[in-house]
C-alpha positions as CSV (number, residue, x, y, z in Angstrom):
1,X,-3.4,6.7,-20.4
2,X,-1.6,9.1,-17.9
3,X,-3.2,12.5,-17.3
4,X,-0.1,14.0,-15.7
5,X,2.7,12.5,-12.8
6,X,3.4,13.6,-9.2
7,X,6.4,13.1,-7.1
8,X,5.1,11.1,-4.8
9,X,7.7,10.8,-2.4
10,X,10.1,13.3,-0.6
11,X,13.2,12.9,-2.4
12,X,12.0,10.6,-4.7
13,X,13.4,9.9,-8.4
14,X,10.7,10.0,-10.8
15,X,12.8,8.4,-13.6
16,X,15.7,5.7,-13.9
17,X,18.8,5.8,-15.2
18,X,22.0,2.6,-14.9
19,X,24.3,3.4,-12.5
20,X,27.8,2.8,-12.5
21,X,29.0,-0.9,-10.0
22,X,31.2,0.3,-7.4
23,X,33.9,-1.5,-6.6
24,X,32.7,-2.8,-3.1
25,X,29.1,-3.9,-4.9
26,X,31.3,-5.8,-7.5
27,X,33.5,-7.4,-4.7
28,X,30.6,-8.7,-2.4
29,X,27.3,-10.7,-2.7
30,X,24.5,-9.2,-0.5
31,X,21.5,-10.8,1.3
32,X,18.2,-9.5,1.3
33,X,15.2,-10.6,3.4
34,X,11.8,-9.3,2.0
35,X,8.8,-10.3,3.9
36,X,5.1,-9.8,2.7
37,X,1.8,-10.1,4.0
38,X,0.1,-11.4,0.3
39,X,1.8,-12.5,-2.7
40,X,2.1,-8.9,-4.8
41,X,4.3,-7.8,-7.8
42,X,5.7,-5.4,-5.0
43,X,9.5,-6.7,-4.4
44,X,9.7,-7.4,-8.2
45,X,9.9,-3.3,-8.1
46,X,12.1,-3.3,-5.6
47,X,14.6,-6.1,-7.3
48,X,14.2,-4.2,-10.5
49,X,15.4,-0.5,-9.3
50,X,17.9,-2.3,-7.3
51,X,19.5,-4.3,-10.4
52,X,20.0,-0.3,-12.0
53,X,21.6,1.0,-9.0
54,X,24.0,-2.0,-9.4
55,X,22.8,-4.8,-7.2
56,X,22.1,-8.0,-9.6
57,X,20.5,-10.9,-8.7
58,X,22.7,-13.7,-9.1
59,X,25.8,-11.7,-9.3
60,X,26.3,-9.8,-6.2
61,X,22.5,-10.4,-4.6
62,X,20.6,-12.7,-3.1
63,X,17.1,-11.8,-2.5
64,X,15.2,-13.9,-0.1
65,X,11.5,-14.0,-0.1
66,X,8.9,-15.2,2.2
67,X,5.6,-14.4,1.9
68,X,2.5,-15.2,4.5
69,X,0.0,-15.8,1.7
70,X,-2.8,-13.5,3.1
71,X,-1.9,-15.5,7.3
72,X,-1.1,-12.7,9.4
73,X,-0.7,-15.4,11.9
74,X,2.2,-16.8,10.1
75,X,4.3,-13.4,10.0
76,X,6.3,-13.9,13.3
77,X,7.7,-17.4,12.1
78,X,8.9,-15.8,8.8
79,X,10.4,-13.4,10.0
80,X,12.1,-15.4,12.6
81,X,13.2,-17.8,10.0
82,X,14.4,-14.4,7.5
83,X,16.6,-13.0,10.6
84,X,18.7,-16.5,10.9
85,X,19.9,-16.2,6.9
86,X,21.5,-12.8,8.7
87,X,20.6,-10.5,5.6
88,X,22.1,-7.3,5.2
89,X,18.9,-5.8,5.1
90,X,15.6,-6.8,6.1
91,X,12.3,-5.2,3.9
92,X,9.2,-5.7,5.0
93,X,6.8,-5.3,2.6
94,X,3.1,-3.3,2.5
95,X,1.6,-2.9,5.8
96,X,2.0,-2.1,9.0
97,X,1.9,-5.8,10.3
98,X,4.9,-6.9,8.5
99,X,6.9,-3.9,9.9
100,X,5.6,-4.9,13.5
101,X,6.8,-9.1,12.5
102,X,10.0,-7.7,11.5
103,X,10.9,-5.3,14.6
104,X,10.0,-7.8,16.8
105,X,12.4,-10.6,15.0
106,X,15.4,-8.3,14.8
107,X,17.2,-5.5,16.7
108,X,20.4,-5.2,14.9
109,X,19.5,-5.9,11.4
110,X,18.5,-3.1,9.4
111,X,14.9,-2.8,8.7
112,X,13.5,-0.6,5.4
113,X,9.8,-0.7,6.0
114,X,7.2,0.3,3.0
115,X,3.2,2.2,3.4
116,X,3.0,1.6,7.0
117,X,-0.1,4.5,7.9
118,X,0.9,5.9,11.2
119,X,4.9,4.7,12.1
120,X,5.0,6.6,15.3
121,X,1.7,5.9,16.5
122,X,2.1,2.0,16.0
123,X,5.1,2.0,17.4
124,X,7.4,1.2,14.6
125,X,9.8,4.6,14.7
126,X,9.9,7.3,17.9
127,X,9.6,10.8,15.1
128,X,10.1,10.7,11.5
129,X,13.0,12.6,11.4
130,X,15.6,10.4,13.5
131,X,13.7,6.6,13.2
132,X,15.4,5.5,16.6
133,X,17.3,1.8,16.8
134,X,17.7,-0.5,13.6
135,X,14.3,0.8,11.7
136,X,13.5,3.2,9.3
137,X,11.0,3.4,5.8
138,X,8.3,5.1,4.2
139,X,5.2,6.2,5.6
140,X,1.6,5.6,4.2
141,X,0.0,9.0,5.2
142,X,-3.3,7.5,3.4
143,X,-5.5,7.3,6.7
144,X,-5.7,11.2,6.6
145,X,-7.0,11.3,3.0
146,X,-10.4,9.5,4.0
147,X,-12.1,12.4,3.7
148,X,-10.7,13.3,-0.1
149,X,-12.4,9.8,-0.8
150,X,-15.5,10.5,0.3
151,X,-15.2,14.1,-1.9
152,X,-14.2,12.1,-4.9
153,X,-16.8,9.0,-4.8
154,X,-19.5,11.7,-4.0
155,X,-18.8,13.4,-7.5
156,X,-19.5,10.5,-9.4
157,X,-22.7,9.5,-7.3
158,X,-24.3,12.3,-6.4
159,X,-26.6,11.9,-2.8
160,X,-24.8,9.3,-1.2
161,X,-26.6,8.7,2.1
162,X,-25.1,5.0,3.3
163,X,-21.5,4.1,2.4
164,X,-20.2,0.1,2.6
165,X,-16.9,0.2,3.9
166,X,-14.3,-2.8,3.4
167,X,-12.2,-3.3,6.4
168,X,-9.8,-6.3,8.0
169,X,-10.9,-6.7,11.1
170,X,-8.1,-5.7,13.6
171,X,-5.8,-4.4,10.9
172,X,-3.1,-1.9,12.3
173,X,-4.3,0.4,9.2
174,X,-8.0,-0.2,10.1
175,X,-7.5,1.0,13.5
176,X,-5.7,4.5,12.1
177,X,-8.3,5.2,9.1
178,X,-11.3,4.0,9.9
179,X,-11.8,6.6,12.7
180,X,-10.6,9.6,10.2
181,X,-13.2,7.8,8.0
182,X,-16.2,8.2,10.6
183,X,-15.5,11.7,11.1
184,X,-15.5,12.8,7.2
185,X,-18.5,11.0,6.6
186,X,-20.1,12.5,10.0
187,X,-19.3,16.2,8.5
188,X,-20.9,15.0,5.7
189,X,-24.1,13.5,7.2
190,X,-23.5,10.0,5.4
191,X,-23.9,6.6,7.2
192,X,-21.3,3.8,7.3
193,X,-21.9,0.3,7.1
194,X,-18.9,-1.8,8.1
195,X,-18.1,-5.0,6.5
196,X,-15.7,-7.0,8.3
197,X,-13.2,-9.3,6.1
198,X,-10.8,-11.7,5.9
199,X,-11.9,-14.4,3.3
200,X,-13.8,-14.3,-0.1
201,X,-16.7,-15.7,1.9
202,X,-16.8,-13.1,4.2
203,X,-16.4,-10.7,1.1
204,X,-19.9,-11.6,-0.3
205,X,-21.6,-12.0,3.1
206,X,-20.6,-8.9,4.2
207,X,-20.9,-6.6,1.1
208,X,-24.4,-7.9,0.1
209,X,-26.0,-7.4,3.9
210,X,-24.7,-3.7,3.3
211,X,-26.5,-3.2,0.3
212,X,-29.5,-4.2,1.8
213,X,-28.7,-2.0,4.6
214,X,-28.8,0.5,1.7
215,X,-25.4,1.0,0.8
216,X,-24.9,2.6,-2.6
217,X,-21.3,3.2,-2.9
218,X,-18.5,1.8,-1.3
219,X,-14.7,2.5,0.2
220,X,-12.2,0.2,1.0
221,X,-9.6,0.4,3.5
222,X,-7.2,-1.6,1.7
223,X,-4.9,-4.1,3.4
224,X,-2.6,-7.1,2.0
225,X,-5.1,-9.3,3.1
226,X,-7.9,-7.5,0.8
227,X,-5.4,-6.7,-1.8
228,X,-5.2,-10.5,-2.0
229,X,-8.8,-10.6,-2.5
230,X,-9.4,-7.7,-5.1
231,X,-10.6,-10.0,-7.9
232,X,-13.7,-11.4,-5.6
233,X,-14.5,-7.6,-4.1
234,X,-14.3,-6.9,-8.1
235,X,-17.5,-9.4,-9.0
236,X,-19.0,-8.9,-6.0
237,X,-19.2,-5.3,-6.3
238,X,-20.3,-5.9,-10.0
239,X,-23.3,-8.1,-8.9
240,X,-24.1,-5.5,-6.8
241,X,-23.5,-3.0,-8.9
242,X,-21.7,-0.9,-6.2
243,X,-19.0,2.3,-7.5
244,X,-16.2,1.8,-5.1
245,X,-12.8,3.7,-4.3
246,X,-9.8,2.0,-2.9
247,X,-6.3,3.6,-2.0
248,X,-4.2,1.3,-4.2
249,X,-3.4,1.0,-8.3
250,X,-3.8,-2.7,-8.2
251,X,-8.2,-2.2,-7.4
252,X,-8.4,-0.3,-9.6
253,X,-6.9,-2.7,-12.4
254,X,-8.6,-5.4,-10.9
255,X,-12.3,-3.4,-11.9
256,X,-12.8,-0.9,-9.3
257,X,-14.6,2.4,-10.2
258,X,-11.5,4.4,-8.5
259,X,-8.5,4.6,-6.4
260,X,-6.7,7.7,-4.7
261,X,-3.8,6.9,-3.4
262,X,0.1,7.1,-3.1
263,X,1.6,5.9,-6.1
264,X,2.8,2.3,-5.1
265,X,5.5,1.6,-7.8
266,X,7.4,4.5,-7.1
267,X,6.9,3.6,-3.6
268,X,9.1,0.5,-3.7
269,X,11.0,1.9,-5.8
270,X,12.2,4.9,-3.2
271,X,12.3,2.0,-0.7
272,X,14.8,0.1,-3.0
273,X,17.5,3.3,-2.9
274,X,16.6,3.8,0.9
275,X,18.2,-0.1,1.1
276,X,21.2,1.2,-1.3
277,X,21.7,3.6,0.9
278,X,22.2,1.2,3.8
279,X,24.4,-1.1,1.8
280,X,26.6,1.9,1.1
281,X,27.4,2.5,5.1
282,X,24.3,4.4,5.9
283,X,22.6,4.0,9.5
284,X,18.5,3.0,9.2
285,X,18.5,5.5,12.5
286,X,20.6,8.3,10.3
287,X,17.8,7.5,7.5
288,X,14.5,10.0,7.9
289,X,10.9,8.2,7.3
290,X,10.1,9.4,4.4
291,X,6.0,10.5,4.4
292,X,3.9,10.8,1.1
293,X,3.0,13.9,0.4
294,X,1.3,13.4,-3.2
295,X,-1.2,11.4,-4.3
296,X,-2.8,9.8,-7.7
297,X,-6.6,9.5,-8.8
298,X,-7.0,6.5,-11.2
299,X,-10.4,6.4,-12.9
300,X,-11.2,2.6,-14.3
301,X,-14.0,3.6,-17.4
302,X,-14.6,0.0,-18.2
303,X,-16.1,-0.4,-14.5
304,X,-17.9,3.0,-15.0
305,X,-19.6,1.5,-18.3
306,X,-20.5,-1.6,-16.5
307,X,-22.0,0.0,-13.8
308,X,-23.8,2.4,-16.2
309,X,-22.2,5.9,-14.3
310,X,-21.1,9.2,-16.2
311,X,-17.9,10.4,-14.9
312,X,-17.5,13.9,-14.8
313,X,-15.9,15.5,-17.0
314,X,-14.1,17.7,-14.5
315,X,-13.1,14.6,-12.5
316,X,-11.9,12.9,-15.7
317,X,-9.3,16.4,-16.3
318,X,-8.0,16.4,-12.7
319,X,-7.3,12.3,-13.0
320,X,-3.5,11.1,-13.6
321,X,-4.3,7.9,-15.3
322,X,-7.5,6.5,-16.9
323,X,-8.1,3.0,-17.7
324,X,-10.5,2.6,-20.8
């Protein structure tokens, strides 16, 4: 049940509403490229807020979609391949390495990016305010809230002295948060176990050689890749019996204790009116990055039952949704 909303995006539209066709939209079909690290519900957001600003599949939209199916090592050729349909816009979808596969494929077709953790530090956009070239999107932020995690999981299990933490190796977001991770849990005197991952294999390995380093909680640094692999990290973290917070809704649907984190829907849908935008004339270079600025605490009870902890009640007032 929902506790209370943020806006979680500058300029961002909490609500919907059907919006008139203009003439030009009714006149002309447009092509959209959306790339994606891991299968997600994410551009079926996207298409949705889309279709009630006036852009219907079908009618005057084609949406192309390629995803990599967890293979970073595939992104280049999709993207390659998304640039020679010549879309009118190109999305790349969660993550910083699909923003990097489409900014290397295309200089002159507009890019809308979506959660990429640090844009001018990977490169992506020279300041937030004027993007540069043929780019602009939204900004993840969520690298500098590591510290906030480590507050909230520490509520719920009091004496935390080793902390698991769920990383892609290599992982442009990995190399932005895990840093601001070390120095949180250094100020707090708490230990980190990494646990490197890319498969469901490496999952298990991984989290179970932490807990018998003594790991008794655990924080993931989410990624496509692990988003992909939620429902193992889910039972394994069960066996294991290991509270966990992520930065993303879909963990904590999947069975994880909590997530603090933007709020993804709105997310996509922001970067659907960021695209509208673009089809109406706009320039991506005229466009500002748009940063989070709000985030949401989801509290999963089932998971709290299973793993036999109290949530506090003071936690439980301050959360914006809670899954029972």
């Amino acid at each position: 049940m929902r506790r209370r909303e943020f806006i979680t995006l500058l300029s961002a539209t909490a609500t919907s509403w059907p919006v008139a066709v203009s003439a030009q939209q009714a006149s002309k079909t447009y092509r959209l490229a959306y790339l994606e690290l891991a299968s997600s519900d994410d551009a079926a957001i996207v298409k949705k807020r889309l279709e009630e600003l006036g852009y219907v599949e079908g009618k005057n939209l084609i949406f192309d979609l390629r995803s990599a199916q967890g293979d970073p090592g595939v992104l280049s050729k999709l993207a390659a391949d998304l640039v020679k349909i010549n879309p009118d816009v190109f999305v790349a979808g969660f993550g910083t390495a699909t923003a990097k596969a489409a900014q290397a494929a295309t200089s002159t077709i507009p890019v809308v990016f979506v959660g990429v953790g640090d844009p001018i530090g990977s490169g992506i956009v020279q300041t937030l305010n004027r993007p540069g070239a043929n780019i602009t999107g939204l900004g993840g932020q969520s690298a500098e809230i590591g510290g906030k995690r480590l507050e909230i999981l520490n509520q719920v299990v009091p004496g935390i002295h080793t902390i698991a933490v769920l990383e892609e190796p290599g992982a442009p977001y990995t190399r932005v948060a895990l840093p601001e991770l070390r120095k949180a849990a250094d100020a707090r005197g708490q230990k980190l176990v990494i646990c490197d991952a890319l498969t469901a294999d490496d999952v298990a390995t991984s989290l179970t050689a932490a807990a018998k380093a003594g790991a008794t909680a655990l924080v993931i640094l989410d990624t496509p890749v692990l988003v992909a692999l939620r429902q193992q990290i889910v039972q394994v973290t069960a066996k294991l019996r290991l509270p966990g917070i992520s930065t993303v809704r879909p963990f904590a649907e999947a069975g994880v204790l909590l997530s603090y984190g933007p709020d993804t829907q709105q997310m996509y849908r922001r970067a659907a009116e960021l695209i509208d935008k673009i089809l109406k004339g706009e320039k991506p270079t005229d466009i500002p990055v748009e940063q989070v600025t709000k985030f949401s605490l989801i509290v999963n009870l089932k998971a709290a039952k299973a793993l036999e902890f109290d949530i506090p009640q003071t936690l439980l007032a301050t959360a914006d949704e809670v899954i029972e």
